[in-house]
PDB file of N, CA, C, O and CB in Angstrom:
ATOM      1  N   UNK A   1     -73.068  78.871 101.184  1.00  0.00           N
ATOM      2  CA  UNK A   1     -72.515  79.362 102.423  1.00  0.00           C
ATOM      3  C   UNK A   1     -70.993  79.274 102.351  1.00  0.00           C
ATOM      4  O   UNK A   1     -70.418  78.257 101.963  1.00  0.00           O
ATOM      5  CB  UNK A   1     -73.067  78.565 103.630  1.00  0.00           C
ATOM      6  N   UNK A   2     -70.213  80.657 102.838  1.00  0.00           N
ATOM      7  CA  UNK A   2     -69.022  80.084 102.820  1.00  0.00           C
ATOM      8  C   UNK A   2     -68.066  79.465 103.888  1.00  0.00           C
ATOM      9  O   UNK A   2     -68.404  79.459 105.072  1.00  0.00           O
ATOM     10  CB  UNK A   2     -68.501  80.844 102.344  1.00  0.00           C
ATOM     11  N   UNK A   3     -67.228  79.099 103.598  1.00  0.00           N
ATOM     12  CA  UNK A   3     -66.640  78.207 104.446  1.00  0.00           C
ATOM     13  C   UNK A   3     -65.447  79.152 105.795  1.00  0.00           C
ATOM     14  O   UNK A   3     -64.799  80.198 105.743  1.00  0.00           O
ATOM     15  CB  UNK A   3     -65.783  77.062 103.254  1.00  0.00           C
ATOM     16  N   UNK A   4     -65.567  78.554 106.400  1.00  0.00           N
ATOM     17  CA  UNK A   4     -64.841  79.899 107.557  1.00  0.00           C
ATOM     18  C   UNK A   4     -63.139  79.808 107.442  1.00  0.00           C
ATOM     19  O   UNK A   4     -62.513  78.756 107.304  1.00  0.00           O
ATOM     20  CB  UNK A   4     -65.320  79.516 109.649  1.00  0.00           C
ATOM     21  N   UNK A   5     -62.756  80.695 107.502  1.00  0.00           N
ATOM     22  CA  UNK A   5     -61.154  80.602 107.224  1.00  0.00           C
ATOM     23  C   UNK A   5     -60.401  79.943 108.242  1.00  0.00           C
ATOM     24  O   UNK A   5     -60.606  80.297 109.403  1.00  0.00           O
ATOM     25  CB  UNK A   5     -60.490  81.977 107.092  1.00  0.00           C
ATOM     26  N   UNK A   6     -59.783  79.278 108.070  1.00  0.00           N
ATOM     27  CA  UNK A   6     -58.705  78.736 109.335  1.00  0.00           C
ATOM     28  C   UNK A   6     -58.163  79.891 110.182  1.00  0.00           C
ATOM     29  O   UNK A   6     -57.742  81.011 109.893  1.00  0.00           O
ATOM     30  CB  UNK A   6     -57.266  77.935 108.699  1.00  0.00           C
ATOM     31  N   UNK A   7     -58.354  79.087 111.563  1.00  0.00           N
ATOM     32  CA  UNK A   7     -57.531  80.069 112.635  1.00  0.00           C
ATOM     33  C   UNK A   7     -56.189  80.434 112.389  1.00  0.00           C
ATOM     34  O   UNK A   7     -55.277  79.705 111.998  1.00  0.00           O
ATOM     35  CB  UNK A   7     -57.421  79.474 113.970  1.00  0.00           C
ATOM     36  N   UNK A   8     -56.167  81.494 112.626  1.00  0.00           N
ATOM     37  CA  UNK A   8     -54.368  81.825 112.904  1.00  0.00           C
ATOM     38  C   UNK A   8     -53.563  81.706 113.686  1.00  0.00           C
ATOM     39  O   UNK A   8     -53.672  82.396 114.700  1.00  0.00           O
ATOM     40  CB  UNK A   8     -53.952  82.765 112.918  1.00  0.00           C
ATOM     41  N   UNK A   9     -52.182  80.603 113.527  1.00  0.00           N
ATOM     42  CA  UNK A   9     -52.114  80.479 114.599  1.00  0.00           C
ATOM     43  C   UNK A   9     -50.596  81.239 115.540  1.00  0.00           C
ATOM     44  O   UNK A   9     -49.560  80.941 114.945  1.00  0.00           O
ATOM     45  CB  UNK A   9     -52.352  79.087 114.558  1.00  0.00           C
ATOM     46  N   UNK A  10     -50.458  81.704 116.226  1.00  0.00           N
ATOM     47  CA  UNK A  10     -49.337  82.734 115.907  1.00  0.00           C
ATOM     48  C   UNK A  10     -48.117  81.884 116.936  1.00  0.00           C
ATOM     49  O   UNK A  10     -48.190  80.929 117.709  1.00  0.00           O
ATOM     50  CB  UNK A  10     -49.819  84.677 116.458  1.00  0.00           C
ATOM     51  N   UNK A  11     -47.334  82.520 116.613  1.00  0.00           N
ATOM     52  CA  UNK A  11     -45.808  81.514 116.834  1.00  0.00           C
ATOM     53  C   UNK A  11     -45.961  81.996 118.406  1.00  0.00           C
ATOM     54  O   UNK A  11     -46.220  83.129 118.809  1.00  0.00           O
ATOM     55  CB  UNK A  11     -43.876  82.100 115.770  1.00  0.00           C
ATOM     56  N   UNK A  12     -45.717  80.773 119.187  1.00  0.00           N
ATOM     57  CA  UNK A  12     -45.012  80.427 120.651  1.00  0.00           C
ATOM     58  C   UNK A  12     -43.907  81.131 120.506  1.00  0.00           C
ATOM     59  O   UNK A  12     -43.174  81.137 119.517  1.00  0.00           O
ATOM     60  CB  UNK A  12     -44.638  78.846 121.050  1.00  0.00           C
ATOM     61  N   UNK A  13     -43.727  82.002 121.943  1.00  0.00           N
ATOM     62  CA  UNK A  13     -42.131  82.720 122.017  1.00  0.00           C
ATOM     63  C   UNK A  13     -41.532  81.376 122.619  1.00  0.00           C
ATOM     64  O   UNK A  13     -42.185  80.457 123.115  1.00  0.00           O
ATOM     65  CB  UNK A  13     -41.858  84.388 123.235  1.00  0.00           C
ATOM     66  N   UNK A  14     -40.066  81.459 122.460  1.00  0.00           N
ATOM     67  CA  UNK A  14     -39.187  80.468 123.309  1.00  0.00           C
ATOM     68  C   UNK A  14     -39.529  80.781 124.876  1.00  0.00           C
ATOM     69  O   UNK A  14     -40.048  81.779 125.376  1.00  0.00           O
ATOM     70  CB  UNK A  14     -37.442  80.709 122.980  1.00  0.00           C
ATOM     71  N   UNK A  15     -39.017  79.479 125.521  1.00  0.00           N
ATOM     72  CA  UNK A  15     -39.520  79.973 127.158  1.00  0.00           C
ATOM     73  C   UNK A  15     -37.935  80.391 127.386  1.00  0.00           C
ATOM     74  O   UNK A  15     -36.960  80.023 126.732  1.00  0.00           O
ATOM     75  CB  UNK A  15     -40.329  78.449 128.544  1.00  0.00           C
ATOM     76  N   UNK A  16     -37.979  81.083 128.273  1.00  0.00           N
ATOM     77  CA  UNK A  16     -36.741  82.077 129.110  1.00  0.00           C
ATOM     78  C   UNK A  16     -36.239  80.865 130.068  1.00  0.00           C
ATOM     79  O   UNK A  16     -35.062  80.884 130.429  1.00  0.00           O
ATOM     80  CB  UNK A  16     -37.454  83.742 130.232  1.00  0.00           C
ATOM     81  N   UNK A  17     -36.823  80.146 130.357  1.00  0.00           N
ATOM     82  CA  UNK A  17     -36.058  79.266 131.734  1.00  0.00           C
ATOM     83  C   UNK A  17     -34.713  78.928 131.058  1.00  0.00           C
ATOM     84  O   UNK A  17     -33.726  79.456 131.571  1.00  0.00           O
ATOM     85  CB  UNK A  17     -36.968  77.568 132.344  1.00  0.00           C
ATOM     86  N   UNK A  18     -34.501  78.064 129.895  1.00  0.00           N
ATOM     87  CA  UNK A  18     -32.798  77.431 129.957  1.00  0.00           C
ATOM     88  C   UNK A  18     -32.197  78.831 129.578  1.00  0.00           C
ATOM     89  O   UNK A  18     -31.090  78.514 129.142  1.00  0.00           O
ATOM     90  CB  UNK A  18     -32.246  75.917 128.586  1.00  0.00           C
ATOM     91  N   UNK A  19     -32.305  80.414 129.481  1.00  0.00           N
ATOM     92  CA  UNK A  19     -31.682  80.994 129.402  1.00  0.00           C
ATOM     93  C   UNK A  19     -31.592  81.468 131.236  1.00  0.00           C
ATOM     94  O   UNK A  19     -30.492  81.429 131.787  1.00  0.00           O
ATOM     95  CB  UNK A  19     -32.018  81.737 128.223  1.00  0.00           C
ATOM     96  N   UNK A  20     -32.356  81.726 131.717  1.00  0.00           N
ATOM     97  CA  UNK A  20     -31.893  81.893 132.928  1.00  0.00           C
ATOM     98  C   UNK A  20     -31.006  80.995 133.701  1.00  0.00           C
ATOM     99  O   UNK A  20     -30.087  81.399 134.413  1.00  0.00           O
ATOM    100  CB  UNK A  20     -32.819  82.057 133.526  1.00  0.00           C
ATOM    101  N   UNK A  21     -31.382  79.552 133.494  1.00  0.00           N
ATOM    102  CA  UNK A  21     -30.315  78.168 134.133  1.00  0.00           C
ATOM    103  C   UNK A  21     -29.451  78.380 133.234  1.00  0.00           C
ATOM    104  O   UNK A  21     -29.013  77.238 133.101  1.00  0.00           O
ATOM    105  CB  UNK A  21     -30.823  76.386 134.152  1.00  0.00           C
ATOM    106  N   UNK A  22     -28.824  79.073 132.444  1.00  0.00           N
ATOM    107  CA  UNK A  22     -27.692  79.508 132.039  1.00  0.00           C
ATOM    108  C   UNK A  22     -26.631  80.415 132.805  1.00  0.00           C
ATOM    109  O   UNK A  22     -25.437  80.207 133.017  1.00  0.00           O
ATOM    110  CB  UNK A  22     -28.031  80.019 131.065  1.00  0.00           C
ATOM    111  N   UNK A  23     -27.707  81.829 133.261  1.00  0.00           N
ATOM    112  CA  UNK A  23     -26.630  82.982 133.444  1.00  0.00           C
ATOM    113  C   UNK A  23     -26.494  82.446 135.183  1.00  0.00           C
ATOM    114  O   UNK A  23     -25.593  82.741 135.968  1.00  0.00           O
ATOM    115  CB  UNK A  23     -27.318  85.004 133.036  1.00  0.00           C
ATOM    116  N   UNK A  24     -27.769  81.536 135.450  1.00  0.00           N
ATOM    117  CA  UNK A  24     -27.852  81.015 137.164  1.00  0.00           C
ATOM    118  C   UNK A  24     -26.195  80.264 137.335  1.00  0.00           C
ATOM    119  O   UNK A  24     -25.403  80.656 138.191  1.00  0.00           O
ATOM    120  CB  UNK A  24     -29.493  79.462 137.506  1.00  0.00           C
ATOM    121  N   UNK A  25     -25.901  79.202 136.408  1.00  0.00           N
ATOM    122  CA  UNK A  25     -24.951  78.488 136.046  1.00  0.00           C
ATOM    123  C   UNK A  25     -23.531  79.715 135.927  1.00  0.00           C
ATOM    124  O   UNK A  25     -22.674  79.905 136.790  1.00  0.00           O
ATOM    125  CB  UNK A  25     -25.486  77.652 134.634  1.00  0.00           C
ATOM    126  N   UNK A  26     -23.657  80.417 134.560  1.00  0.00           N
ATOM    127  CA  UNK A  26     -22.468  81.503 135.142  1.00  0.00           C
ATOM    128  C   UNK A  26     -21.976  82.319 136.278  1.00  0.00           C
ATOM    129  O   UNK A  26     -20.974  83.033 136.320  1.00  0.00           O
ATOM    130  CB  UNK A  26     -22.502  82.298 134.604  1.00  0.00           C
ATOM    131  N   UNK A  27     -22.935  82.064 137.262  1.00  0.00           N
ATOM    132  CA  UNK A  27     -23.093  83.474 138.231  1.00  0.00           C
ATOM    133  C   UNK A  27     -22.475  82.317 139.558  1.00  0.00           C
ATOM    134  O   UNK A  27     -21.774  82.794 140.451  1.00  0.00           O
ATOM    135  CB  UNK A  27     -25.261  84.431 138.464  1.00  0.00           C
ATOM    136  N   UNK A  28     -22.798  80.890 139.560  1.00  0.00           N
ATOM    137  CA  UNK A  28     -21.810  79.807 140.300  1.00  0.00           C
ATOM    138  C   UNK A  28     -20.652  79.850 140.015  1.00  0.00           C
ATOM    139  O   UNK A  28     -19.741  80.217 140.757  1.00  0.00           O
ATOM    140  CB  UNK A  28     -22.035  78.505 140.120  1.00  0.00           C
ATOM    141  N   UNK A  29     -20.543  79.366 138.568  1.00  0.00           N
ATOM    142  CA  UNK A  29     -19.312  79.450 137.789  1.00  0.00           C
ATOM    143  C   UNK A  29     -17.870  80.668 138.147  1.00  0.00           C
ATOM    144  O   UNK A  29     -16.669  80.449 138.307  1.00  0.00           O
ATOM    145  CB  UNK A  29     -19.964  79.750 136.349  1.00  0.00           C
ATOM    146  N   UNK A  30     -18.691  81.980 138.169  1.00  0.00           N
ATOM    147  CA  UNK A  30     -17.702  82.924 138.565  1.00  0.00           C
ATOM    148  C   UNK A  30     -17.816  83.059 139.955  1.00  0.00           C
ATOM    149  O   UNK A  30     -16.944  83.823 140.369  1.00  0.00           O
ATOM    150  CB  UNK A  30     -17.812  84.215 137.898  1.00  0.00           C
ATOM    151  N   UNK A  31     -18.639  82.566 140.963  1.00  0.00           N
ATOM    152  CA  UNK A  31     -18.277  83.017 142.006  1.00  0.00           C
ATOM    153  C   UNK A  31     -16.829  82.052 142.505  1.00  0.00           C
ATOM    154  O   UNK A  31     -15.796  82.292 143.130  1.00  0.00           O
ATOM    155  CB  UNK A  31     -19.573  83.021 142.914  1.00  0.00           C
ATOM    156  N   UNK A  32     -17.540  80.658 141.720  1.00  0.00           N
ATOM    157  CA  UNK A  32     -16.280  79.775 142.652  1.00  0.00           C
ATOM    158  C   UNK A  32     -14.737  80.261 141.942  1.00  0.00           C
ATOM    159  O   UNK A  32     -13.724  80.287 142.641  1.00  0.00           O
ATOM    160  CB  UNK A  32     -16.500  77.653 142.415  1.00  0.00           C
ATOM    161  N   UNK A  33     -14.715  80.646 140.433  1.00  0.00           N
ATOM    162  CA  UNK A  33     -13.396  80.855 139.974  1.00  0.00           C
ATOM    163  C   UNK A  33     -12.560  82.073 140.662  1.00  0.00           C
ATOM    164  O   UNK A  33     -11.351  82.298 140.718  1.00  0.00           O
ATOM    165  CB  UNK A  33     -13.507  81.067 138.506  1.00  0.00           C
ATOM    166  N   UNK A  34     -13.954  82.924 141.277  1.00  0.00           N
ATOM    167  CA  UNK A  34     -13.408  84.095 141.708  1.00  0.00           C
ATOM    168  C   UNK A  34     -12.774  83.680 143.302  1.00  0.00           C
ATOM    169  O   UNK A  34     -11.715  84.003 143.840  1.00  0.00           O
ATOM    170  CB  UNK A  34     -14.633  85.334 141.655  1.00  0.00           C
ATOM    171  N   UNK A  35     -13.869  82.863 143.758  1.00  0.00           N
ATOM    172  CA  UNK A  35     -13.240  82.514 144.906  1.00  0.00           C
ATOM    173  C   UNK A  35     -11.617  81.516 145.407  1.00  0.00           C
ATOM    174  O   UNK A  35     -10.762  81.586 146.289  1.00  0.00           O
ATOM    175  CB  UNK A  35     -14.326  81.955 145.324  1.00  0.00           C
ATOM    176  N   UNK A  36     -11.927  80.643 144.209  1.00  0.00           N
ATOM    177  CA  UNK A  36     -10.598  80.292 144.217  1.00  0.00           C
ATOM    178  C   UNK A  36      -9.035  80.843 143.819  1.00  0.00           C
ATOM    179  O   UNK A  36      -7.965  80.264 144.004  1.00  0.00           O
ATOM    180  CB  UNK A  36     -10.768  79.480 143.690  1.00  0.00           C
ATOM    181  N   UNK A  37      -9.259  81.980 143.293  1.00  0.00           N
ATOM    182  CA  UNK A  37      -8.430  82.554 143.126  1.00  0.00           C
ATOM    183  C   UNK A  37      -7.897  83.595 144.469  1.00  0.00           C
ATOM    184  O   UNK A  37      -6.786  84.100 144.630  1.00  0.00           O
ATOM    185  CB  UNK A  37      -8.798  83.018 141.981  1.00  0.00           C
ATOM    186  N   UNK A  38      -8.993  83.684 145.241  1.00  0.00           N
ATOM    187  CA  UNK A  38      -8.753  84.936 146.194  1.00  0.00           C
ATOM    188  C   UNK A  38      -7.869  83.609 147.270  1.00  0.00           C
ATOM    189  O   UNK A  38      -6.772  83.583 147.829  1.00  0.00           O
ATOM    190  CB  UNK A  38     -10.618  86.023 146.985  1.00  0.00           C
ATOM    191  N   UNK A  39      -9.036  82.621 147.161  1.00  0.00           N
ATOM    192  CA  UNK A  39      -8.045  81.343 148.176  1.00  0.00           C
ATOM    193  C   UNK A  39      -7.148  80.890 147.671  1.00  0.00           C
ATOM    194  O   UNK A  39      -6.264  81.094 148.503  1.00  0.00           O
ATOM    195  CB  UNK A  39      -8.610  80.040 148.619  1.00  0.00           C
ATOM    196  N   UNK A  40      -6.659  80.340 146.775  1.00  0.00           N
ATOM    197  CA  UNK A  40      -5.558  80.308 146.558  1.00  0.00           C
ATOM    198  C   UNK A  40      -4.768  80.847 145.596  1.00  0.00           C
ATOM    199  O   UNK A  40      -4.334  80.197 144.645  1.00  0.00           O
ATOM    200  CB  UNK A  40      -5.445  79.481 146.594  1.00  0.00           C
ATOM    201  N   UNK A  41      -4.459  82.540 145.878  1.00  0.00           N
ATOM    202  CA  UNK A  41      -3.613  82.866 144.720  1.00  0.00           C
ATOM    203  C   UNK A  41      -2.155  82.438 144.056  1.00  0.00           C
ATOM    204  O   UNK A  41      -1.049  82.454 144.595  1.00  0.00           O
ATOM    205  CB  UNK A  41      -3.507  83.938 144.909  1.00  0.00           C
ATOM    206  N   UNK A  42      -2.553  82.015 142.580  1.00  0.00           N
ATOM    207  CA  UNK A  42      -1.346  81.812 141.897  1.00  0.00           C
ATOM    208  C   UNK A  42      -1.579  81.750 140.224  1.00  0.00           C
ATOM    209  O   UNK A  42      -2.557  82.073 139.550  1.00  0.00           O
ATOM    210  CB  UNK A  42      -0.707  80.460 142.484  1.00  0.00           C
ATOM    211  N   UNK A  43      -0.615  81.346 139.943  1.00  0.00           N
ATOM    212  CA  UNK A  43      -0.799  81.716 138.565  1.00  0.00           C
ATOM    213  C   UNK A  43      -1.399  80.770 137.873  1.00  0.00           C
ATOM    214  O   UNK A  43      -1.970  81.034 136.815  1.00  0.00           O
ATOM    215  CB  UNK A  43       0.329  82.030 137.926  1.00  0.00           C
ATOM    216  N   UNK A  44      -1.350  79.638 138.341  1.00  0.00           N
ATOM    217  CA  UNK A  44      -2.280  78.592 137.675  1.00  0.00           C
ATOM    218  C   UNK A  44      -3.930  78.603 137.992  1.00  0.00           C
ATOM    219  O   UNK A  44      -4.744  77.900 137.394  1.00  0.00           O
ATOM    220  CB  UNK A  44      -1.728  77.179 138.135  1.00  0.00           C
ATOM    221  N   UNK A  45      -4.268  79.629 139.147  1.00  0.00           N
ATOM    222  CA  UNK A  45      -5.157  79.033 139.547  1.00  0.00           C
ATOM    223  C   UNK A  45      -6.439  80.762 138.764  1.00  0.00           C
ATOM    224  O   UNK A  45      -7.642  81.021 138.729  1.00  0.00           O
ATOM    225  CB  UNK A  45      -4.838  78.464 141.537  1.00  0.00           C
ATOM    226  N   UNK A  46      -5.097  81.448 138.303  1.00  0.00           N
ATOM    227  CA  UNK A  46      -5.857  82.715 137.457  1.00  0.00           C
ATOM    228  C   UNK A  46      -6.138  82.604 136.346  1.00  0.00           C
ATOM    229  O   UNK A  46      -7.029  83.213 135.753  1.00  0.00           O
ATOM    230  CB  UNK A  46      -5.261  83.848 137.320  1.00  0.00           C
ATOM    231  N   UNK A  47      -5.000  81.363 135.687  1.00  0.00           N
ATOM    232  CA  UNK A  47      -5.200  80.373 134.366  1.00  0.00           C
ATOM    233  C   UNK A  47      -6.966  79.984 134.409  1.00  0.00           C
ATOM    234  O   UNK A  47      -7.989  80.284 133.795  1.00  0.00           O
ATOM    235  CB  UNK A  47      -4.034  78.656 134.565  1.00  0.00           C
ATOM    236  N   UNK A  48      -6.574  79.199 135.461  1.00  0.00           N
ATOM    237  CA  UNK A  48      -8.107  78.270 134.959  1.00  0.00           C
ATOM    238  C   UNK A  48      -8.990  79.037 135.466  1.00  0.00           C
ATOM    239  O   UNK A  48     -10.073  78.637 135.041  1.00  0.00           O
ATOM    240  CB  UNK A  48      -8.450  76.617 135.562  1.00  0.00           C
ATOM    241  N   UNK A  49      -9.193  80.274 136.411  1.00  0.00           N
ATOM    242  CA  UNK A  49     -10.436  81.101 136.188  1.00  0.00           C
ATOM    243  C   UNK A  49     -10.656  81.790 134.740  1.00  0.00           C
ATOM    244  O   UNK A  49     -11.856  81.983 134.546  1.00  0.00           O
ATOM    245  CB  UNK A  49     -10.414  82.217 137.236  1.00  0.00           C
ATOM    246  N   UNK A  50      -9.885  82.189 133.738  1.00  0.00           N
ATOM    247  CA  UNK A  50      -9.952  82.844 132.758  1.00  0.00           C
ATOM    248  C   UNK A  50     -10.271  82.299 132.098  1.00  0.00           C
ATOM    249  O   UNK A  50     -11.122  82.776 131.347  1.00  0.00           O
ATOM    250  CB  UNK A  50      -9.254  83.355 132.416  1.00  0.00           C
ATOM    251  N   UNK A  51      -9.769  80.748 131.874  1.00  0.00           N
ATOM    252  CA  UNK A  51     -10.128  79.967 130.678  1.00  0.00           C
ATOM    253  C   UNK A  51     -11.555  79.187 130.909  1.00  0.00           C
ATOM    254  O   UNK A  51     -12.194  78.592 130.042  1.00  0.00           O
ATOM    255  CB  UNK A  51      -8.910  78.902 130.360  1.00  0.00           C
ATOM    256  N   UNK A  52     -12.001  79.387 132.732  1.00  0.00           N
ATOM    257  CA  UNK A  52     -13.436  78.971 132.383  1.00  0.00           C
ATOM    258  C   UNK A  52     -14.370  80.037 131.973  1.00  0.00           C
ATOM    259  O   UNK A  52     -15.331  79.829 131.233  1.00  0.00           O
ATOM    260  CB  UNK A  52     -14.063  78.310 133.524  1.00  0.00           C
ATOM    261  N   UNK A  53     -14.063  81.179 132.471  1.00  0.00           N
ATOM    262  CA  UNK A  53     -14.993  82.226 131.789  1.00  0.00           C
ATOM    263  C   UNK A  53     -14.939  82.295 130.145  1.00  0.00           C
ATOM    264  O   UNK A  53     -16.015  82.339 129.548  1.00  0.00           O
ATOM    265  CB  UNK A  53     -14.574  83.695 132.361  1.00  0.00           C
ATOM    266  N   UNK A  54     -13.854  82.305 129.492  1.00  0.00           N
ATOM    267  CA  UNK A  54     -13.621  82.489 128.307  1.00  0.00           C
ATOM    268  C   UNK A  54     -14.620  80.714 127.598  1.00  0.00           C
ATOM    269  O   UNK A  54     -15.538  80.634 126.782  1.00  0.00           O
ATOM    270  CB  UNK A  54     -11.646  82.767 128.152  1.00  0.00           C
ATOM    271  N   UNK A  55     -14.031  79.820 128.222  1.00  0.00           N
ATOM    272  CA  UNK A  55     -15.082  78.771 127.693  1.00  0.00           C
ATOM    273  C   UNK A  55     -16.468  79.025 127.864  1.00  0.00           C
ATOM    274  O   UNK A  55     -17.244  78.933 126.913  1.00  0.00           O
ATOM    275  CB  UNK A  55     -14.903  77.507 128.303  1.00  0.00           C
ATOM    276  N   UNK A  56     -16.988  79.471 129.491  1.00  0.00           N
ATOM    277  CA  UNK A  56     -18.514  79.598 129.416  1.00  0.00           C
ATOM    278  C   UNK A  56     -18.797  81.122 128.095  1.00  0.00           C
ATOM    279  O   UNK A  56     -19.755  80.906 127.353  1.00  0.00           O
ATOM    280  CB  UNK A  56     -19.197  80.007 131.420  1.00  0.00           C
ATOM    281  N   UNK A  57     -18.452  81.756 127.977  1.00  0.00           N
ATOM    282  CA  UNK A  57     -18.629  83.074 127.191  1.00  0.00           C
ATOM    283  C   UNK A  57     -19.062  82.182 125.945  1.00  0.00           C
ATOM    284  O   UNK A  57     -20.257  82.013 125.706  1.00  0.00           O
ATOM    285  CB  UNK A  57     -17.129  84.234 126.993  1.00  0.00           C
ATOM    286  N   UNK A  58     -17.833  81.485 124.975  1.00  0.00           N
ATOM    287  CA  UNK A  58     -17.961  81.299 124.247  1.00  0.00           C
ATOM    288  C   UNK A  58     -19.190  80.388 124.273  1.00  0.00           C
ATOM    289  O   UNK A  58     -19.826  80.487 123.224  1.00  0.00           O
ATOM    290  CB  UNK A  58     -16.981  81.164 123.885  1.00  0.00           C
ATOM    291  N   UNK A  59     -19.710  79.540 125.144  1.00  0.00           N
ATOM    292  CA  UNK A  59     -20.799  77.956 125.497  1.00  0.00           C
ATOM    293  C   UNK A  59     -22.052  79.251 125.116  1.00  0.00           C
ATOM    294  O   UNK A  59     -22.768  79.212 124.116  1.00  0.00           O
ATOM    295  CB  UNK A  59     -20.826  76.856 127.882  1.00  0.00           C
ATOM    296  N   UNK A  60     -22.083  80.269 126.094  1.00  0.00           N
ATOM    297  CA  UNK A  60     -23.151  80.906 125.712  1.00  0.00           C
ATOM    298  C   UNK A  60     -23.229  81.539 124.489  1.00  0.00           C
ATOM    299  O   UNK A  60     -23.963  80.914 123.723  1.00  0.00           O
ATOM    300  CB  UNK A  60     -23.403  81.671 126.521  1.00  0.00           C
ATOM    301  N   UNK A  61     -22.808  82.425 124.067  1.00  0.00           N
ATOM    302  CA  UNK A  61     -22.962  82.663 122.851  1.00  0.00           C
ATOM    303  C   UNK A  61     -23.147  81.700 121.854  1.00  0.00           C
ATOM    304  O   UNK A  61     -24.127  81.783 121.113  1.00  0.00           O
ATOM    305  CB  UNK A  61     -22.129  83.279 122.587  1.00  0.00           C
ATOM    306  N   UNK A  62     -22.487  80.970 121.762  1.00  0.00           N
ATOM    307  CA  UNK A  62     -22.935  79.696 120.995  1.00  0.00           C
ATOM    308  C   UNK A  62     -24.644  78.835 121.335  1.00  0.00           C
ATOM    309  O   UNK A  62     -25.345  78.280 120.488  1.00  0.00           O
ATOM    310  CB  UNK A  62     -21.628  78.585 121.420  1.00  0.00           C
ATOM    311  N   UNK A  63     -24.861  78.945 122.449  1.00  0.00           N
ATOM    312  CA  UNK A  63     -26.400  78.625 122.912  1.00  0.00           C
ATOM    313  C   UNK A  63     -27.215  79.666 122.344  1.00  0.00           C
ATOM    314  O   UNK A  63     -28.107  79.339 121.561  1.00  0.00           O
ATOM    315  CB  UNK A  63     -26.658  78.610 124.567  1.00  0.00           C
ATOM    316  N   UNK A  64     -27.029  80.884 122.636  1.00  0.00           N
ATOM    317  CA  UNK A  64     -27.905  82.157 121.970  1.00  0.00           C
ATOM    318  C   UNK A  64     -27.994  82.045 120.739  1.00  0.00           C
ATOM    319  O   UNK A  64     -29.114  82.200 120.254  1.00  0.00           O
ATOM    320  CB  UNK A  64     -27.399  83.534 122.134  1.00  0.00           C
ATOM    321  N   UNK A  65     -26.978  81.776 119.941  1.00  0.00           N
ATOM    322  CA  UNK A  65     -26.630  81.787 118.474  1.00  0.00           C
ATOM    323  C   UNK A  65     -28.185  80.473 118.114  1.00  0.00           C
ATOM    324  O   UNK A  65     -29.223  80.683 117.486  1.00  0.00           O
ATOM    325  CB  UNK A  65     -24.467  81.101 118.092  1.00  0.00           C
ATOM    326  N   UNK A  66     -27.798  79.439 118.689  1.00  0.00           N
ATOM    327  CA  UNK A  66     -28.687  78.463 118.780  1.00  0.00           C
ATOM    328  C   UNK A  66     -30.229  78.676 118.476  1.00  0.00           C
ATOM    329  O   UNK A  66     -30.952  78.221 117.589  1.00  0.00           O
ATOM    330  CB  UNK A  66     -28.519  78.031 119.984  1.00  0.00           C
ATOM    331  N   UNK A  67     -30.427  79.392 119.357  1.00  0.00           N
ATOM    332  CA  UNK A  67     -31.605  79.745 120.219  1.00  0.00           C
ATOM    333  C   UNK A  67     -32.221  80.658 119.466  1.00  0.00           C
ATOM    334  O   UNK A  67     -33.400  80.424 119.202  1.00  0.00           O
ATOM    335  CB  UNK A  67     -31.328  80.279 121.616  1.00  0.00           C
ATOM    336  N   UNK A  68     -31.664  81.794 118.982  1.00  0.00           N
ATOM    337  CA  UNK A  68     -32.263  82.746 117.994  1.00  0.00           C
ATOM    338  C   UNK A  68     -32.271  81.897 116.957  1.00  0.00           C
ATOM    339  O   UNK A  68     -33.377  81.434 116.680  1.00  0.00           O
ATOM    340  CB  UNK A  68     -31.535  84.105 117.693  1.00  0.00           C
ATOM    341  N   UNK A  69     -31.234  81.510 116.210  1.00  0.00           N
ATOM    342  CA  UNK A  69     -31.599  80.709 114.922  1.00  0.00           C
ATOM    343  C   UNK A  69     -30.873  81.702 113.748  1.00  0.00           C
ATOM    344  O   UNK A  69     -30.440  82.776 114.165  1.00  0.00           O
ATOM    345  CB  UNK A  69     -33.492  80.512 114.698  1.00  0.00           C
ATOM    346  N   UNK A  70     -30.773  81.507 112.813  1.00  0.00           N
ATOM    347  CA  UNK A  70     -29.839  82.161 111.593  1.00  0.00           C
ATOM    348  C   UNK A  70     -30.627  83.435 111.101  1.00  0.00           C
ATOM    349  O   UNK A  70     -31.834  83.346 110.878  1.00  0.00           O
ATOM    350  CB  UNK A  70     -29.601  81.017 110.172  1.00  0.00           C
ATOM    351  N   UNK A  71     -30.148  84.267 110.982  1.00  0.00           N
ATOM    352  CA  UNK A  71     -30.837  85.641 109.761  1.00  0.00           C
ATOM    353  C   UNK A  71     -31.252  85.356 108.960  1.00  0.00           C
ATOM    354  O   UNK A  71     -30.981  84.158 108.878  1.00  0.00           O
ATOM    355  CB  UNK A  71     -30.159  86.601 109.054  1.00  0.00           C
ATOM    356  N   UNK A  72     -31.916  85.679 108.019  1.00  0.00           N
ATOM    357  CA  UNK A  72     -33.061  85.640 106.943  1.00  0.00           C
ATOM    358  C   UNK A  72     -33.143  86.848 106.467  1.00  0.00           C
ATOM    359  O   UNK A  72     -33.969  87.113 105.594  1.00  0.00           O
ATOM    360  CB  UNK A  72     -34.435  85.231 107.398  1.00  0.00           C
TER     361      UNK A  72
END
């Protein structure tokens, strides 16, 4: 008699939640930079909206990069 082949077992997708508590997180992120800028306009305060978007941009991409994993 032969012996039965092992199940197959097929790869788990990643779950979507820490990518959504991501863009949930950017979408705070720019409202308050946006808002603080409308409240208090100046030049420092257009500084640090830019440089947090430009940091979260780069945080994400770097998480995605993560997350997919390297080419092959």
């Amino acid at each position: 008699m032969a012996a039965h082949p092992a199940p197959i077992h097929e790869p788990v997708p990643a779950p979507e939640v820490p990518l959504l508590a991501i863009f949930a997180g950017l979408i705070v992120v720019a409202v308050v930079a946006i808002g603080l800028v409308i409240a208090v306009p100046s030049t420092l305060t257009l500084i640090a909206a830019l440089g947090t978007v430009i940091a979260f941009a780069i945080l994400v991409t770097w998480m995605l990069a993560r997350m997919i994993g390297p080419e092959d």
